[in-house]
C-alpha positions as CSV (number, residue, x, y, z in Angstrom):
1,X,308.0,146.8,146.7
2,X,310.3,143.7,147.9
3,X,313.2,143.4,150.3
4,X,315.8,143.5,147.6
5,X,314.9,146.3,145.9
6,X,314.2,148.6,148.9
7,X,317.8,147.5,149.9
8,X,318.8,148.5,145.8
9,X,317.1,151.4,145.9
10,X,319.0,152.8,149.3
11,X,322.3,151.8,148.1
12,X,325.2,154.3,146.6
13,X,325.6,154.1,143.1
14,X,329.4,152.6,143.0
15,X,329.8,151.8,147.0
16,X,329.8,147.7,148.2
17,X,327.3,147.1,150.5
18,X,326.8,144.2,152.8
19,X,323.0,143.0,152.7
20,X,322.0,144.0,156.1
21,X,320.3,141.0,158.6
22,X,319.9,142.4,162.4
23,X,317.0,144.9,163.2
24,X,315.0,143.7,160.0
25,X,313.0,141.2,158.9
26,X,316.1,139.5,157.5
27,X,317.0,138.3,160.6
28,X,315.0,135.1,159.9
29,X,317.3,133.1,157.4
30,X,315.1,131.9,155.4
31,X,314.3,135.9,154.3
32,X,317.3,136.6,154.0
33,X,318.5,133.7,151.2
34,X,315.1,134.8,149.7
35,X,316.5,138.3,149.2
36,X,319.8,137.6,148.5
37,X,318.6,135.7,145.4
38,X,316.9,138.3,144.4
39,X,319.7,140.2,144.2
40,X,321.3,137.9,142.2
41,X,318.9,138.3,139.7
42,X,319.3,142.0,139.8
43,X,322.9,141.1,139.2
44,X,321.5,139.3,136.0
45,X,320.1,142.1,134.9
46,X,323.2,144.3,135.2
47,X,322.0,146.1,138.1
48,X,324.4,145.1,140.5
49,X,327.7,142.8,141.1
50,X,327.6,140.3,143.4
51,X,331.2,141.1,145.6
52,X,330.9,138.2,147.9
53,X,329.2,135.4,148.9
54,X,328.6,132.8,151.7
55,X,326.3,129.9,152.3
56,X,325.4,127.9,155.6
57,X,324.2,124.3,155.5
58,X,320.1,124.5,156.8
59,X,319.2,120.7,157.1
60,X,318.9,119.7,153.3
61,X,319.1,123.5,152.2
62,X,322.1,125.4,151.6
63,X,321.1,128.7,152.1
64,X,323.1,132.5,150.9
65,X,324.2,133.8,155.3
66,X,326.3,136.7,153.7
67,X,326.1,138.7,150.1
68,X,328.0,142.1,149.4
69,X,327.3,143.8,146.4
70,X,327.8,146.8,144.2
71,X,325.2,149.0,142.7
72,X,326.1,149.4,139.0
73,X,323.2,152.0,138.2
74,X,319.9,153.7,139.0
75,X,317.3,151.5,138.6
């Protein structure tokens, strides 16, 4: 099972949550854009809403540094 949906599959039906980075593996943030993507596509999928957003400039790379999101439904 991936990152993202681990972090889906914790999450209250209805609540915002704030993708989590310290004490995990998405402390690196490289992970964390990784998973924050994926959460976008769950958002594509109607899984979730995407609340908020941020992005940090990485050398060439602009990378997601903050996502909150909404779990629409069981999934």
């Amino acid at each position: 099972m991936n990152l993202a949906r681990s972090v889906f599959l914790e999450s209250e039906i209805g609540a915002i949550e704030e993708l989590p980075r310290s004490g995990t593996a998405m402390e690196n943030p490289f992970v964390f854009d990784a998973v924050a993507k994926d959460l976008k596509h769950m958002a594509a999928s109607g899984l979730v809403e995407i609340v908020d957003e941020r992005h940090t400039r990485a050398g060439a790379d602009s990378l997601i540094d903050s996502i909150r999101y909404r779990r629409l439904r069981a999934g």
